[in-house]
Backbone as numpy.savetxt, mean C-alpha at the origin, in Angstrom:
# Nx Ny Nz CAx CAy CAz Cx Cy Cz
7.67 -10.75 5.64 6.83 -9.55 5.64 7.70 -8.31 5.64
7.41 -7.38 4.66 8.24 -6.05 4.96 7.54 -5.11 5.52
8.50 -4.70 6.15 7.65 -2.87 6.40 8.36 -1.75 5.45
6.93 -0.90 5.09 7.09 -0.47 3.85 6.93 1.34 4.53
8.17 2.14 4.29 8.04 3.30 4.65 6.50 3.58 3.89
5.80 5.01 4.13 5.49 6.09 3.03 5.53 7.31 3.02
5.55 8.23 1.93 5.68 9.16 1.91 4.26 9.62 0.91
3.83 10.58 1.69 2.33 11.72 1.28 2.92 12.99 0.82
3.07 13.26 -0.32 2.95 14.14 -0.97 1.61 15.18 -0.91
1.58 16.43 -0.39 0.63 17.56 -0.86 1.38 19.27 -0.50
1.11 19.92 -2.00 1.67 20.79 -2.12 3.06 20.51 -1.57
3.29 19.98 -2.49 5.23 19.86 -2.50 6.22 18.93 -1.21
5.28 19.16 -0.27 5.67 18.01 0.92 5.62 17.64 1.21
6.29 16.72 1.99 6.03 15.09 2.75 5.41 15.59 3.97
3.56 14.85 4.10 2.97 15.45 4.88 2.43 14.03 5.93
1.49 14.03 6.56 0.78 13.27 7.03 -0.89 13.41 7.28
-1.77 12.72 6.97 -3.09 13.05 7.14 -3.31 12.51 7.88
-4.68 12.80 8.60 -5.69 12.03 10.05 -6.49 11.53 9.08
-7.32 10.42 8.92 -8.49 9.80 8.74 -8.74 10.14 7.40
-7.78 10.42 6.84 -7.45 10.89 5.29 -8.21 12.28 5.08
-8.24 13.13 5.60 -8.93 14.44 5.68 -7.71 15.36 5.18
-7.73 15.87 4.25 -7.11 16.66 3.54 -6.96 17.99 3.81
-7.73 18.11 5.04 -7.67 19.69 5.78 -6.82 19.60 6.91
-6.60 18.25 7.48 -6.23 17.62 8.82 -5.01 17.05 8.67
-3.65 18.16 7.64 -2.23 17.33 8.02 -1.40 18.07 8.25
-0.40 17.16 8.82 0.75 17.48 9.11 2.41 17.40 8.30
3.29 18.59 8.49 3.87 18.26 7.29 5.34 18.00 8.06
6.09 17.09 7.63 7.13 16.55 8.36 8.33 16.78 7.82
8.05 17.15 6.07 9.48 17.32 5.48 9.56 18.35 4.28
9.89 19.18 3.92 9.85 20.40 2.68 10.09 19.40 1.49
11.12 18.59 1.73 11.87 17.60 0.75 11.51 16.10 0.72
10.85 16.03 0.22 10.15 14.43 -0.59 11.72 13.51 -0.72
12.61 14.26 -1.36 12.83 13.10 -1.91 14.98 12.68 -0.89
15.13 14.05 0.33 15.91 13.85 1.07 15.00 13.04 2.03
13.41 12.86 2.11 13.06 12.26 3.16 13.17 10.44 2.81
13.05 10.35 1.52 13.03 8.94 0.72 14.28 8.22 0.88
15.70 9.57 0.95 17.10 9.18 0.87 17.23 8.19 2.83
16.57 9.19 3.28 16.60 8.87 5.23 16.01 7.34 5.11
14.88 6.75 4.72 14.54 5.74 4.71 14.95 4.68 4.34
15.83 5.22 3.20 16.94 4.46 2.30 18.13 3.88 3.25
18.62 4.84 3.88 19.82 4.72 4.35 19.77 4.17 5.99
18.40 3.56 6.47 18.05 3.00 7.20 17.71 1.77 6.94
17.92 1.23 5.53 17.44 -0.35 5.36 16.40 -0.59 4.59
15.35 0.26 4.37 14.25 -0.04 3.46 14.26 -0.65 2.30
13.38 -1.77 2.11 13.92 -2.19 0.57 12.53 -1.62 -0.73
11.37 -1.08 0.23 10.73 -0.46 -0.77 10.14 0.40 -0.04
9.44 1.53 -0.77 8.90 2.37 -0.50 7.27 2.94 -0.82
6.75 3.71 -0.10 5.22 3.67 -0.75 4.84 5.13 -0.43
4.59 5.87 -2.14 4.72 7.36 -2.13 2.92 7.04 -2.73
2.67 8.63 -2.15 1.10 9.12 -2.65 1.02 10.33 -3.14
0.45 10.79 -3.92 0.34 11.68 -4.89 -0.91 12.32 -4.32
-1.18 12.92 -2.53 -2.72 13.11 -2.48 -3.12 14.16 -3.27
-2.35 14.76 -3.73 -3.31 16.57 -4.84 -3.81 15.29 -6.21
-2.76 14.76 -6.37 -2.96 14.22 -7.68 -4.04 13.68 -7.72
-4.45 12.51 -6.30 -5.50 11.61 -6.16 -6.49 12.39 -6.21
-6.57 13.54 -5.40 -8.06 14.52 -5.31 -8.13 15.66 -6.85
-7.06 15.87 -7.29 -7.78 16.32 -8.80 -7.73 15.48 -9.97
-7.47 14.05 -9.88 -7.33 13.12 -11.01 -6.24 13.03 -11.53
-5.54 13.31 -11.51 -4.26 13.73 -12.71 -3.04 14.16 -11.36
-1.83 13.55 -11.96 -0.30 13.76 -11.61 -0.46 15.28 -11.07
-0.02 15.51 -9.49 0.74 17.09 -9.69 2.25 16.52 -8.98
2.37 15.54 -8.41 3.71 15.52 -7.84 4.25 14.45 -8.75
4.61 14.45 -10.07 4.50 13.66 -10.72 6.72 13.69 -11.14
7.27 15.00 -11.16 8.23 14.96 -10.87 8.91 14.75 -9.85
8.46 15.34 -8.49 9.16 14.61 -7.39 9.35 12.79 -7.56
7.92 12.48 -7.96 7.94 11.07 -7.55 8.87 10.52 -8.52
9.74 10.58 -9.58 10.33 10.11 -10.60 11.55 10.26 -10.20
11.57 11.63 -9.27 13.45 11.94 -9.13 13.36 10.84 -7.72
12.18 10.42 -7.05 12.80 9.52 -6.02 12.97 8.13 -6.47
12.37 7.46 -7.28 13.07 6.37 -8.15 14.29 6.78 -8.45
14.39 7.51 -9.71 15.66 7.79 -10.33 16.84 7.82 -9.24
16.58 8.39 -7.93 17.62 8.50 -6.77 18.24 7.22 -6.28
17.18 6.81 -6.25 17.05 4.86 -5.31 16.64 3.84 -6.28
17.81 3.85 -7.05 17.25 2.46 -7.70 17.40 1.37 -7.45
18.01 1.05 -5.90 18.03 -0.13 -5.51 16.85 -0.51 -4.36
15.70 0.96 -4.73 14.58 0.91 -3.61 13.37 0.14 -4.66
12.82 -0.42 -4.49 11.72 -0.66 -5.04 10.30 0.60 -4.79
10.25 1.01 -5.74 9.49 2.48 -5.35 7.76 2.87 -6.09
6.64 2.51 -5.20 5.61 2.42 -6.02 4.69 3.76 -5.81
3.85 3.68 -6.23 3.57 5.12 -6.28 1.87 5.35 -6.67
0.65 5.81 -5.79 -0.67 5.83 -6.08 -0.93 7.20 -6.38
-2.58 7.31 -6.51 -2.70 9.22 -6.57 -2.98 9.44 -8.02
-4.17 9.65 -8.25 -4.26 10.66 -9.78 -4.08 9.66 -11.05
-4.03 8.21 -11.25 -3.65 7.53 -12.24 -4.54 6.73 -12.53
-5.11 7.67 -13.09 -6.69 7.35 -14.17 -6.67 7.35 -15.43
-5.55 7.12 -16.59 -5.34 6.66 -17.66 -3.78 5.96 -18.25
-4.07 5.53 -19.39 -3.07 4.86 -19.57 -1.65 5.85 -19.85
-1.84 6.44 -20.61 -0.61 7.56 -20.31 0.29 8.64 -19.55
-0.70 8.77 -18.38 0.01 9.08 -17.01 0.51 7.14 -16.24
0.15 6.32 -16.31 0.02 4.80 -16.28 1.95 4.58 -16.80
1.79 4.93 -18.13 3.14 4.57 -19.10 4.11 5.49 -18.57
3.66 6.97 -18.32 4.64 7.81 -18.13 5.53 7.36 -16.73
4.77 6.71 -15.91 5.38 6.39 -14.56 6.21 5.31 -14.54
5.79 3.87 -15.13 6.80 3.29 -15.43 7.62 3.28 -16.34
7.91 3.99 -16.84 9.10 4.61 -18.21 9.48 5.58 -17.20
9.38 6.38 -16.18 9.94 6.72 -15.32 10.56 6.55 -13.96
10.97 4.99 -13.53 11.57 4.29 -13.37 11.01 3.64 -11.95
9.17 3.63 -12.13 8.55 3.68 -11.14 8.62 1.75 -11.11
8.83 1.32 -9.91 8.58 0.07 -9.98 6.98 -0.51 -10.01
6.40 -0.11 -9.27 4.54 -0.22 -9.15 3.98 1.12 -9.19
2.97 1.11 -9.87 1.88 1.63 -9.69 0.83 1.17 -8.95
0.10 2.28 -8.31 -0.92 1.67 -7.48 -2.49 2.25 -7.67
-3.13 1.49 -8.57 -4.43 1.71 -8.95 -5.78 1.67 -7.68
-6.52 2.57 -8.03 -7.60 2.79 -6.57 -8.62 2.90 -6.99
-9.19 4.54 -7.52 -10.22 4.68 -8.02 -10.31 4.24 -9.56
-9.80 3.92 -10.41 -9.88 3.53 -11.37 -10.28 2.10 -11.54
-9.74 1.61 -10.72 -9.83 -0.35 -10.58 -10.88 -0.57 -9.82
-11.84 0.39 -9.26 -13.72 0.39 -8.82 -14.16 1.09 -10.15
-14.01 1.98 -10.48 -14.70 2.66 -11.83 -14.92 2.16 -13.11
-13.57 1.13 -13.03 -13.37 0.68 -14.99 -12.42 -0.61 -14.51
-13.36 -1.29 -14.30 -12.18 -2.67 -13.34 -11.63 -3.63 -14.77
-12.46 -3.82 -15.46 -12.35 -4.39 -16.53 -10.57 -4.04 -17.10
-10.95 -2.62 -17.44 -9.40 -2.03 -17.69 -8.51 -2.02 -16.82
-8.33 -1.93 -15.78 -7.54 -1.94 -14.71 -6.89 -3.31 -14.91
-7.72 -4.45 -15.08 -7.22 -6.09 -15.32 -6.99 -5.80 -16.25
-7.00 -5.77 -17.53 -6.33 -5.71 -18.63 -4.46 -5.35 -18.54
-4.77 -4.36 -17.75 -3.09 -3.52 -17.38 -2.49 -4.29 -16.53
-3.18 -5.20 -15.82 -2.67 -5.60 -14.92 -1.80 -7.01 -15.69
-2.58 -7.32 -16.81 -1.86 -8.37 -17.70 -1.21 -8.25 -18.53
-1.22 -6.83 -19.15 -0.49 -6.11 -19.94 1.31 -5.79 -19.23
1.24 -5.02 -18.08 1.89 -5.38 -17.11 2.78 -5.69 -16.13
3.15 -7.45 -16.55 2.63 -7.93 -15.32 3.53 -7.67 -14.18
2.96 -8.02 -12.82 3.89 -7.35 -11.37 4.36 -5.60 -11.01
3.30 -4.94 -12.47 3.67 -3.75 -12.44 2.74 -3.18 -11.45
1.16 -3.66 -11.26 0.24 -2.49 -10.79 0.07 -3.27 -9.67
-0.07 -2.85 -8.63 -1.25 -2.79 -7.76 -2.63 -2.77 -7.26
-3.14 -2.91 -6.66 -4.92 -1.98 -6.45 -4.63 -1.93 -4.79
-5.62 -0.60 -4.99 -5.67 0.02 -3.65 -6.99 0.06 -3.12
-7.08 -0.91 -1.84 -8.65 -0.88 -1.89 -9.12 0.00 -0.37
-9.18 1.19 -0.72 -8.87 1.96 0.96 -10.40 1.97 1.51
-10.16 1.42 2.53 -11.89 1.18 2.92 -12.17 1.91 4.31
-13.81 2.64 4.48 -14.27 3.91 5.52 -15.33 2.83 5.82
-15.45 2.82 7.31 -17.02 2.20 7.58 -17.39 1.39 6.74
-16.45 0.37 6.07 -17.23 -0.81 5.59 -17.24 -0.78 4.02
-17.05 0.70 3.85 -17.32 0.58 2.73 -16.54 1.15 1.85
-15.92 1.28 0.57 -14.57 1.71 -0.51 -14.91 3.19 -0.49
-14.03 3.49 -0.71 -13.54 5.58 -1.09 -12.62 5.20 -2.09
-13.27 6.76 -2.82 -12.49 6.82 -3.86 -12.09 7.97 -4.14
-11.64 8.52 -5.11 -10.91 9.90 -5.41 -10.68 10.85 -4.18
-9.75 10.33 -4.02 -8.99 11.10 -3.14 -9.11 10.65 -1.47
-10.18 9.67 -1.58 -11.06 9.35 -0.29 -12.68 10.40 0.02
-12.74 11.34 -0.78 -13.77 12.05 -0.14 -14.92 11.88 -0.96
-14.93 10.28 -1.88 -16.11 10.06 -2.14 -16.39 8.40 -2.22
-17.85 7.81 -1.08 -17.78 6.65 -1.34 -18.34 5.58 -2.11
-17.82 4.54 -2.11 -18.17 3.60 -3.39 -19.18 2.51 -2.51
-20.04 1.53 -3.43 -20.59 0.74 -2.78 -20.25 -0.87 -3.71
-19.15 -0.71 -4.06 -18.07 -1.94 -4.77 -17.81 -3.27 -3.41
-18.20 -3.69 -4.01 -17.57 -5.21 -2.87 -16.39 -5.52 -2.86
-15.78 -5.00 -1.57 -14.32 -5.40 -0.89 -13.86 -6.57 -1.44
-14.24 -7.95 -0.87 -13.74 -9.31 -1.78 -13.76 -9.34 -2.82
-14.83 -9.13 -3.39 -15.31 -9.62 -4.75 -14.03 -8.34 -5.62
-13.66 -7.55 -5.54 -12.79 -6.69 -6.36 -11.58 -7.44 -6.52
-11.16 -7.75 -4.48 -10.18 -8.19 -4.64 -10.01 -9.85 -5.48
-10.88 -10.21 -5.67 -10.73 -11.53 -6.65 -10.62 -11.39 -7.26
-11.27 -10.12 -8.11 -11.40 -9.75 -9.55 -9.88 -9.44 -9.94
-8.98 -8.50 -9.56 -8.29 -8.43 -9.74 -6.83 -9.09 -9.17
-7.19 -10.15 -8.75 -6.51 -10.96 -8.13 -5.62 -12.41 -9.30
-6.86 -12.57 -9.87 -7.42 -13.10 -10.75 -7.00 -13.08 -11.96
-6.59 -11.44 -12.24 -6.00 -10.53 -13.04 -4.43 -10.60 -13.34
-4.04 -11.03 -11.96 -2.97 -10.58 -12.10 -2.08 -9.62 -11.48
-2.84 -9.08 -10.75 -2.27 -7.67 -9.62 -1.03 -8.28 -9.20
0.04 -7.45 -9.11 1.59 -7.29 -8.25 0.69 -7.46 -6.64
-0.05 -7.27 -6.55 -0.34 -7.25 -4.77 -1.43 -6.40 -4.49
-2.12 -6.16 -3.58 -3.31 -5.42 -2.72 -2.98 -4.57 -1.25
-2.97 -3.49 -2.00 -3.15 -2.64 -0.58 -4.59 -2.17 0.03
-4.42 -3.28 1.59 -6.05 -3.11 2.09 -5.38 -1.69 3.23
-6.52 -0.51 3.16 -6.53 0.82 4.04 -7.50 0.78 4.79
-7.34 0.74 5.90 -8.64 1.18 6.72 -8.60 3.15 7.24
-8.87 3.87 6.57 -9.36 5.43 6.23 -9.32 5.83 8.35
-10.32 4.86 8.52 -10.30 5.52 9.73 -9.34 5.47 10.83
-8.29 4.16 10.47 -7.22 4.26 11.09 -5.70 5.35 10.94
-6.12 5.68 9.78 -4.56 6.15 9.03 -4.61 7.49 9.32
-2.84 7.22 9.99 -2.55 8.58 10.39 -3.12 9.01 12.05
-3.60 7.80 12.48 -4.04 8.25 13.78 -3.11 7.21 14.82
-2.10 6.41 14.08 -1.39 5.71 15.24 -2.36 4.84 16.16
-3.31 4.22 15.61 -4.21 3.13 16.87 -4.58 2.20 16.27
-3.56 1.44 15.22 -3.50 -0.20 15.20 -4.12 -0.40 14.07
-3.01 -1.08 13.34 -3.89 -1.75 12.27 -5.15 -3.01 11.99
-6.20 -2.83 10.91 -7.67 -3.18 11.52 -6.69 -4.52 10.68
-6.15 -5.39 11.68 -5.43 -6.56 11.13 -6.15 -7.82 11.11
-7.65 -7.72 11.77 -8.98 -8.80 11.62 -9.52 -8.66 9.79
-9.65 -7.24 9.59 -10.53 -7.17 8.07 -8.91 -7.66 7.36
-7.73 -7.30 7.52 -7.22 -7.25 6.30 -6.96 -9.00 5.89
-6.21 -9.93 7.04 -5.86 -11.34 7.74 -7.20 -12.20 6.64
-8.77 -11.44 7.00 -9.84 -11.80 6.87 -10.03 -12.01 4.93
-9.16 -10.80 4.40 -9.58 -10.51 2.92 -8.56 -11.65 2.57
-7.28 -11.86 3.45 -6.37 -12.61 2.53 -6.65 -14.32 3.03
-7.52 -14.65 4.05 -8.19 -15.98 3.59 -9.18 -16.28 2.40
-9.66 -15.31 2.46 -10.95 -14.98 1.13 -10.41 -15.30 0.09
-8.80 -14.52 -0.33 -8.11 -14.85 -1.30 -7.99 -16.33 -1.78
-7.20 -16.74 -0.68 -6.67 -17.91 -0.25 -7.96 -19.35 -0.53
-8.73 -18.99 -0.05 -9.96 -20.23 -0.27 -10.17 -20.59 -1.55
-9.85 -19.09 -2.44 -10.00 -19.75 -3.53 -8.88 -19.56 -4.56
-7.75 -20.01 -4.11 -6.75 -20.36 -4.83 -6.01 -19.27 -5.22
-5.84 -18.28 -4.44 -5.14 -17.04 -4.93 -4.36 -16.46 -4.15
-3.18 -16.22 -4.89 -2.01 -15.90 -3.61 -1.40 -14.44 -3.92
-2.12 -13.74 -4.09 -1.73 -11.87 -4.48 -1.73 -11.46 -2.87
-0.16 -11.14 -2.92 0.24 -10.64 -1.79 -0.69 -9.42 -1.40
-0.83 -9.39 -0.09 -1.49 -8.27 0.69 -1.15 -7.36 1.57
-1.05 -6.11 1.28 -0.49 -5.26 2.01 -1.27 -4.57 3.01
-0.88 -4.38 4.50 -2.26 -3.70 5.10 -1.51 -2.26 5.53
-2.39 -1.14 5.15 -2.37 0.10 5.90 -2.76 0.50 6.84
-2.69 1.91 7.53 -3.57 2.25 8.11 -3.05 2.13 9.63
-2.27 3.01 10.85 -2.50 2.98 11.99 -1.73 2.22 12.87
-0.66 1.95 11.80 1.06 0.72 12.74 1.19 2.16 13.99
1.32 1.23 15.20 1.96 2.43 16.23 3.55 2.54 16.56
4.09 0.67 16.67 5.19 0.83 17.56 5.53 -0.80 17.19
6.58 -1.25 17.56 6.86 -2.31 17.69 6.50 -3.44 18.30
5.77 -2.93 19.72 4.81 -4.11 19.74 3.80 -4.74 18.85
3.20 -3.45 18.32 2.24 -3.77 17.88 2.90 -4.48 16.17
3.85 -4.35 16.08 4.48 -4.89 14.91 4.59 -6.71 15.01
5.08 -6.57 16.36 5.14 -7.68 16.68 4.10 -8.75 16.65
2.85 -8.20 17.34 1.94 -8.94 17.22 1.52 -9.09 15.96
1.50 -8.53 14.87 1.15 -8.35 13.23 1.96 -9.73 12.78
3.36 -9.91 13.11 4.27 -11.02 12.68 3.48 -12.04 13.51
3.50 -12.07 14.47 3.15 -13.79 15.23 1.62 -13.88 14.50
0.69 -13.15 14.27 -0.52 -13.23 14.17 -0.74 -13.98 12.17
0.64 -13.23 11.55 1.08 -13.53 10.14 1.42 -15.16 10.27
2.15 -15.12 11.49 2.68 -16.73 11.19 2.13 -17.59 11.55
0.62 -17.26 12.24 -0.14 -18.19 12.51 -1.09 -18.73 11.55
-0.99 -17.20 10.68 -2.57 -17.58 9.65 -1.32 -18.22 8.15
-0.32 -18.55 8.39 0.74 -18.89 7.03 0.77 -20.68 7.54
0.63 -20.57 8.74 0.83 -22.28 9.20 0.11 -22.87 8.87
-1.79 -22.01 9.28 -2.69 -22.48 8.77 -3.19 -22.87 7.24
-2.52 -22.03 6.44 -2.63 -21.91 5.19 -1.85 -22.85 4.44
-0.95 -23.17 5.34 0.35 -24.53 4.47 -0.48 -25.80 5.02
-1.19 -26.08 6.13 -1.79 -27.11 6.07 -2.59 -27.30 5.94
-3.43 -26.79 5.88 -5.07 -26.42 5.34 -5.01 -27.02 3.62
-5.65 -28.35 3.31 -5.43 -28.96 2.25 -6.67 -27.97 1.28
-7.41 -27.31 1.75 -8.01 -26.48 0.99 -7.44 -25.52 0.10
-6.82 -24.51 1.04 -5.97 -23.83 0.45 -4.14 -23.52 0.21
-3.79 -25.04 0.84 -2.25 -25.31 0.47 -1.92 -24.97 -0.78
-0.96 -23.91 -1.18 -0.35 -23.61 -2.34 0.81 -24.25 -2.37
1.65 -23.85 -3.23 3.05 -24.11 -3.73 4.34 -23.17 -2.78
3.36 -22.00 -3.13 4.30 -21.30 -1.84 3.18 -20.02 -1.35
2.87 -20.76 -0.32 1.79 -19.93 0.30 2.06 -18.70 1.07
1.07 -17.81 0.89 1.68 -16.37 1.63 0.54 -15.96 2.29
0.72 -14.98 3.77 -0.15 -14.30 4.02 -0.19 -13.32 4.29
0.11 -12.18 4.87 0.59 -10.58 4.58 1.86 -10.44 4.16
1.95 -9.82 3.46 3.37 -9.34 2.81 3.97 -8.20 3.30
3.03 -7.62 3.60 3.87 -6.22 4.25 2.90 -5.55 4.88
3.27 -4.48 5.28 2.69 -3.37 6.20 3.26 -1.66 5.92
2.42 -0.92 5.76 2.95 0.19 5.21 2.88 1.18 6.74
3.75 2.32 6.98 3.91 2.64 8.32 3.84 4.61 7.71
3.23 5.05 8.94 3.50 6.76 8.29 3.92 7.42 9.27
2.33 7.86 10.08 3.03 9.15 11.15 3.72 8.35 12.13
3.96 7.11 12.54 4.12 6.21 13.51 6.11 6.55 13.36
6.54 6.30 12.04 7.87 6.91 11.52 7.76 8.39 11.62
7.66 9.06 11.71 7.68 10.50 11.42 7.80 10.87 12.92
6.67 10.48 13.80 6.72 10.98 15.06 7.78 10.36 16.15
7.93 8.84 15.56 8.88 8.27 16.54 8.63 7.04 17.45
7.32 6.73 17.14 6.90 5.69 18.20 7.70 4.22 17.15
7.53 4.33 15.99 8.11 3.36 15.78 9.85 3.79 14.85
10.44 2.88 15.28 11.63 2.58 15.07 12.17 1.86 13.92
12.18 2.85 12.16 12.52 1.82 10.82 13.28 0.97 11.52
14.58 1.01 11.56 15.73 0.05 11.62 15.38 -1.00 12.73
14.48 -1.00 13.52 14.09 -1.97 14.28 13.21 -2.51 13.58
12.08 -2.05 12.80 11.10 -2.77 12.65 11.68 -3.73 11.43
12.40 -2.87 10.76 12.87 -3.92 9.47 13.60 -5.06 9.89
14.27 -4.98 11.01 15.50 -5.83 11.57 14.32 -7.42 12.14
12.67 -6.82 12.87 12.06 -7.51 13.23 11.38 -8.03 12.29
11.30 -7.57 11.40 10.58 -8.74 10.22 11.61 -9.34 9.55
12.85 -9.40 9.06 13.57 -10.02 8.70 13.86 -10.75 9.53
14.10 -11.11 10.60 13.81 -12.18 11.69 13.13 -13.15 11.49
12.03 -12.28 10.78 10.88 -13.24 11.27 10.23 -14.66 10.17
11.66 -14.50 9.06 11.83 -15.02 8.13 11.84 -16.76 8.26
């Protein structure tokens, strides 16, 4: 399992949001892409940038920062959501040395196409399925969908997706625990029926305990999954990672520890 820095882009800086409220952040760094270098030089092997202006007006505005932080770290694996609602902002990112893209509102809106790209491709995209009270947000978060959580994630599972980032909206950015029952929950769903698209959960890492418990709780539902003749794969997986924000920024959690504790936990 990795832990996956991120960095929130709005108006030019590395910020942090509460409950994804776009009126409600905090900004931690002027420089996007000296803050990408800090994460780097602490061990990270990938990274997870957001484009929130981009996500809330459709279209790229931090679309150069995010290219010079690939181009910087090319030994980071560097993916990147926000605003990427066609195929040519899509192309421009990976021709700009983006390792993933991460599809959200587009892959509820036009899912059809979203799988297509995802086979077109492959291991390039993502989907982002950021979920409020039960239910999907989209553009930007400040509008909601009534798309079925599983059923997407099969769809594009199915497809072909590089992986799934599950968000719980009301956790993120508030430091009080990731909702690690819904996400654990989507990747048996996967799993039952024969599908092994890694899952990433967002949303509300505090500290290292609570990291901790995320790993033992991972290696319980991976034991189950290797013997479970239902859904025994070839090489079975069950969270892949965990993405971390204000929890890094403020200090409760510790990169170089946490990375040191999941590589452990190998």
């Amino acid at each position: 399992m990795e832990l996956i820095p991120a960095i929130d882009l709005k108006g030019g800086h590395c910020v942090r949001l509460r409950r994804g409220q776009m009126d409600d952040s905090t900004i931690y760094s002027a420089d996007p892409l000296a803050q990408a270098q800090h994460w780097a030089k602490l061990g990270c092997r990938q990274l997870h940038l957001v484009d929130l202006d981009g996500a809330v007006a459709g279209a790229p505005r931090h679309a150069e920062q995010i290219c010079a932080v690939a181009a910087a770290l090319p030994q980071i694996e560097v993916q990147v959501g926000g605003g990427i609602r066609d195929a040519a902002v899509l192309g421009d990112y990976l021709a700009g040395g983006l390792s993933r893209v991460v599809i959200g509102t587009l892959a509820q809106r036009e899912p059809s196409l979203v799988a297509d790209w995802c086979q077109r491709y492959p291991q390039r995209i993502s989907i982002g399925l950021d979920v409020r009270d039960g239910r999907l947000a989209v553009a930007g978060w400040v509008e909601q969908s009534d798309s079925d959580v599983v059923g997407l994630a099969r769809h594009f599972a199915t497809a072909g997706a590089a992986a799934i980032i599950h968000t719980d909206i009301s956790r993120d950015g508030m430091q009080s625990g990731v909702n690690l029952e819904s996400t654990l929950g989507l990747v048996q769903a996967l799993r039952t029926q024969g599908l092994n698209t890694p899952l990433i959960a967002s949303g509300g890492l505090h500290d290292l305990a609570e990291l901790r418990q995320i790993i033992a709780a991972n290696r319980t539902l991976l034991a189950r999954l290797s013997t479970d003749t239902a859904t025994a794969l070839s090489a079975p997986a069950a969270l892949a990672g965990v993405i971390a924000g204000r929890s890094l920024y403020e200090g409760s959690l510790d990169l170089a520890a946490g990375l040191a504790m999941c590589r452990e936990s190998l």
